[in-house]
Structures are given as C-alpha cells and as structure tokens.
C-alpha positions as CSV (number, residue, x, y, z in Angstrom):
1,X,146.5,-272.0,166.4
2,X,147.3,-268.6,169.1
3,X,146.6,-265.5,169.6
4,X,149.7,-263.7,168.1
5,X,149.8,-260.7,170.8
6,X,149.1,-263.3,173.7
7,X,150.0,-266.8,173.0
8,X,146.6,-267.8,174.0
9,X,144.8,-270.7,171.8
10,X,142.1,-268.6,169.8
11,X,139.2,-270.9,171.2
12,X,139.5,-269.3,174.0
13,X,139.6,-265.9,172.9
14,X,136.0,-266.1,171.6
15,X,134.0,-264.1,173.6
16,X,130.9,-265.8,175.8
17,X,127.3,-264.5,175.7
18,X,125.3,-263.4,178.4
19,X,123.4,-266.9,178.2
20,X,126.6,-268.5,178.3
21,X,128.0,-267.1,181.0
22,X,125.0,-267.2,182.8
23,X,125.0,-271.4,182.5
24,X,128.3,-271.8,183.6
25,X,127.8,-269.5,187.1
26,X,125.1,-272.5,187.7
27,X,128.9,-274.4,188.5
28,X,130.5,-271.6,189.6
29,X,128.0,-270.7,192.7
30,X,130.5,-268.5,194.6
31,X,131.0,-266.5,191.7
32,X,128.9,-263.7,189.6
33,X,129.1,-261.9,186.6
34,X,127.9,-261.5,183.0
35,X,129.7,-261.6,179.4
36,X,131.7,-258.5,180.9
37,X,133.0,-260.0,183.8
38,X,133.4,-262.3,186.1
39,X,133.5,-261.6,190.1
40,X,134.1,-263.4,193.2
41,X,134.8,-261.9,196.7
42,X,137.0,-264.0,199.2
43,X,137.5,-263.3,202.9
44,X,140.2,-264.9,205.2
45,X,142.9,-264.8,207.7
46,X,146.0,-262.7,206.6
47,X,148.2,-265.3,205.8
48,X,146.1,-267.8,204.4
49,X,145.0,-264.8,202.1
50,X,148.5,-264.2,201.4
51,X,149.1,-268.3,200.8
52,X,145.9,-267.8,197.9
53,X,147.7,-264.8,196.0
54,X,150.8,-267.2,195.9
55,X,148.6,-269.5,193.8
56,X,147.0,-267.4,191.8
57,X,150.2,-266.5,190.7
58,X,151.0,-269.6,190.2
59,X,147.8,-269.9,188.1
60,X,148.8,-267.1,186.0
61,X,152.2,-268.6,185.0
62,X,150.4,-272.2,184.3
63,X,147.7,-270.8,182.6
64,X,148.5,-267.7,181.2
65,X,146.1,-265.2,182.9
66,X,145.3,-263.4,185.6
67,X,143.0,-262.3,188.4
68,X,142.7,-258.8,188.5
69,X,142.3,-258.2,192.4
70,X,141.6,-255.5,194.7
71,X,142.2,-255.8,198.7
72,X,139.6,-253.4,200.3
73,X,141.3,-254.8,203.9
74,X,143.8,-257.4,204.1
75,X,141.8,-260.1,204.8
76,X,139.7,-259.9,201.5
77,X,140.3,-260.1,198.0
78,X,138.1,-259.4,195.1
79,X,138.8,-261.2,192.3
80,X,137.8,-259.9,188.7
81,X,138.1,-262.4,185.5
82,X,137.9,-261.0,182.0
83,X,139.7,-260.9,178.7
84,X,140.8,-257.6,177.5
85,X,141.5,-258.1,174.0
86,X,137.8,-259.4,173.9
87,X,136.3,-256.9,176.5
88,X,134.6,-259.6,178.0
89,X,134.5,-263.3,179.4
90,X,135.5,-266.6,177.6
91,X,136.3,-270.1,178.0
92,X,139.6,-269.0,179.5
93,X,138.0,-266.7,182.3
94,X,136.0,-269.8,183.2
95,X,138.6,-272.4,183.1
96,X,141.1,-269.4,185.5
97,X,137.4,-269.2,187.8
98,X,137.8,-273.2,188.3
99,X,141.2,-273.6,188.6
100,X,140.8,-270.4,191.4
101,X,137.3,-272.4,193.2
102,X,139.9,-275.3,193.8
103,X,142.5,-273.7,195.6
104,X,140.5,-272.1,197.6
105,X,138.2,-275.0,198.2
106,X,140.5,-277.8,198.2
107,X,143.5,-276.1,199.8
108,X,146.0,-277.1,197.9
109,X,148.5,-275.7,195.9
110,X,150.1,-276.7,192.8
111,X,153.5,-278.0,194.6
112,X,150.8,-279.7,197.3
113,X,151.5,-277.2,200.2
114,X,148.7,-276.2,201.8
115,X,146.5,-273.3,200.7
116,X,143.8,-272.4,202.3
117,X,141.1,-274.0,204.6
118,X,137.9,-274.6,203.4
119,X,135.9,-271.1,203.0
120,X,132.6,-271.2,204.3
121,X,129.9,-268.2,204.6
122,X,128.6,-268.1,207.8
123,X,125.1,-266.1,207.9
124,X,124.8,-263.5,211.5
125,X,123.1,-265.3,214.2
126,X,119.8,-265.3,214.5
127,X,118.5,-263.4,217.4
128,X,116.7,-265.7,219.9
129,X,113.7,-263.6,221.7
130,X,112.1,-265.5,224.7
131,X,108.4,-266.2,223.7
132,X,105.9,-263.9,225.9
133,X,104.7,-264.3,228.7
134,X,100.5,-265.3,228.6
135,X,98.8,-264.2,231.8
C-alpha cells in the first residue's frame, strides 16, 4: 500500500521517535539529528562536490526523495533529510542517509563512475612546543 500524494510505501511514512533516531545515528556516525531532522555536512574539491550532487540526484529518482542542501561555499554541502508530510524523520530519511554515506564513502555511482574519494576529517595540527630548557 502508498502514500496517495507521494507514491511512497506507507511504512516509511511513519514518523521515527527521538529514541529511534537516536539508535540508528550509532550507524550513521557522520551524521546528526533528532526525530526532526537529519543533518550531515560534506566538504570537498569543486568537482568531486559537483560529481556527489549528480548522485544524489540520482538517489532521488531511484528512491523517491531528496536531500535538501545548502552550499555555504562551493566546496561544501549541507545535507538535510526529513519527511514533510510527517514533519519529521522516518525509515525513508534513514535508508536516503545510507544510500548518501555510500557514495560518498565508497565513491561510486550508480552507473559505476567514480564519485568521490574517500572523505576523511582531518583534525588542525597539533602545535609542537620545544620542551624548556633546565639550567
């Protein structure tokens, strides 16, 4: 059975609870969130941003839903996953956060062309201060 407005199965139109959602970001580490909303920042070159807003689209076609994004610069993109006809997130957002985690962490896209590389957070270097001097 669908959603008549959407198409969607009603299964995942049922909206998740705060515990819920809070359990499934234990899979999902790059991404936050609560039963509102789900979030997740990315940062990379230009045109391997670009190559990931191809696939989402993608995404959205295969699965039905979309990202909402914002670009603060060009090289990021933040991502926002909820269901409006349910004001919040359910097992759809989750299954669209996945299916977004692996193109960005395995690099491929649907049609196998490359994505993006592997995204890694690299933490500021850590300030090396010489030891002092005992007289």
């Amino acid at each position: 059975m669908t959603d008549e407005l959407t198409g969607d199965p009603l299964e995942d139109q049922a909206p998740l609870t705060d515990d819920e959602v809070r359990t499934a970001l234990t899979r999902l580490p790059n991404w936050a969130g609560s039963a509102q909303a789900l979030v997740r920042t990315v940062t990379l070159p230009v045109t391997e941003m670009d190559r990931l807003l191809d696939e989402l689209s993608r995404l959205r076609e295969r699965l039905g839903r979309a990202a909402r994004v914002s670009r603060p610069d060009p090289e990021t993109a933040t991502l926002v996953l909820r269901t409006t006809t349910v004001r919040g997130v359910t097992a759809g957002d989750l299954e669209m956060a996945r299916s977004i985690e692996d193109a960005i962490e395995i690099g491929r896209a649907v049609d196998g062309s490359p994505v993006v590389g592997r995204h890694t957070v690299v933490p500021p270097p850590v300030p090396i201060v010489p030891a002092a001097r005992v007289v």
